[in-house]
C-alpha positions, 0 to 999 in steps of 0.5 A: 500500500502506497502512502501519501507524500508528506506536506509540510506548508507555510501559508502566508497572506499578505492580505488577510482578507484573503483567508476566508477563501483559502481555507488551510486544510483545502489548500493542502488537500489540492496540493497533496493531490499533485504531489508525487513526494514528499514537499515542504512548500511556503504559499504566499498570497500577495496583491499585485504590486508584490506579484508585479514585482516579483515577476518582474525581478525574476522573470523580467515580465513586468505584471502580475501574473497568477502563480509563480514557482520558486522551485529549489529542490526536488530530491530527496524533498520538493522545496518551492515557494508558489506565489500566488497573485490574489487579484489575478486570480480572482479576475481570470476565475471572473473573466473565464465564468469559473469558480473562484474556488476552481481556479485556485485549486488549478492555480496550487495544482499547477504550482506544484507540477511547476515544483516537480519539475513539470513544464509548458514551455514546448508542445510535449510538455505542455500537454503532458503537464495539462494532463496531469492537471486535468487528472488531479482536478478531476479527482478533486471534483473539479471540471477541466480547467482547460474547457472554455 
């Protein structure tokens, strides 16, 4: 019998308004679900002037985009911080008529591929990573985050 990987998280808000929709005991359920071993993850929620910030520092785009991964380590534990853009989120989920709930947890699913090493840069692994999301999303209960 397998076991489930072991998850040790820091979930951080930079605005606590935000706790109420991301409840500690579902972020972990959604990030064990994409968890292929075992991780020790930091989820900071931020507004878009720290998201703007940090992917202009690090990536040089300079806006706010819906999830960052900052991977460090994926052997012998997954270590990554995912940065999670709260207004970005909560646009798109309007924008694409989805669940702000549903988008969050593709968002941390997501994330949490990226930590493992998953990638969409090139066509193969794109559909590979969006596969896997799919897989994990629609064991959770949600639709395909990829229907429009």
């Amino acid at each position: 019998m397998s076991t489930r990987p072991s998850l040790t998280l820091s979930l951080q808000f930079a605005d606590k308004r935000h706790r109420d929709t991301l409840p500690r005991h579902r972020v972990i359920k959604w990030l064990r679900a994409a968890l292929e071993s075992d991780a020790e993850l930091t989820v900071r929620l931020v507004d878009a002037e720290e998201g703007q910030a940090l992917n202009r520092d690090y990536r040089q785009k300079d806006y706010a985009t819906n999830v960052l991964t900052f991977d460090y380590a994926q052997e012998p534990v997954v270590m990554a911080d995912l940065i999670i853009c709260a207004p970005v989120i909560a646009q798109e989920a309007q924008d694409q008529g989805k669940p702000l709930e549903a988008h969050y947890a593709h968002m941390l699913v997501h994330g949490a591929l990226h930590a493992q090493g998953y990638d969409h840069i090139e066509d193969d692994e794109a559909q590979c990573m969006e596969a896997r999301e799919r897989e994990i999303l629609a064991a959770l209960g949600f639709e395909d985050p990829y229907a429009v």
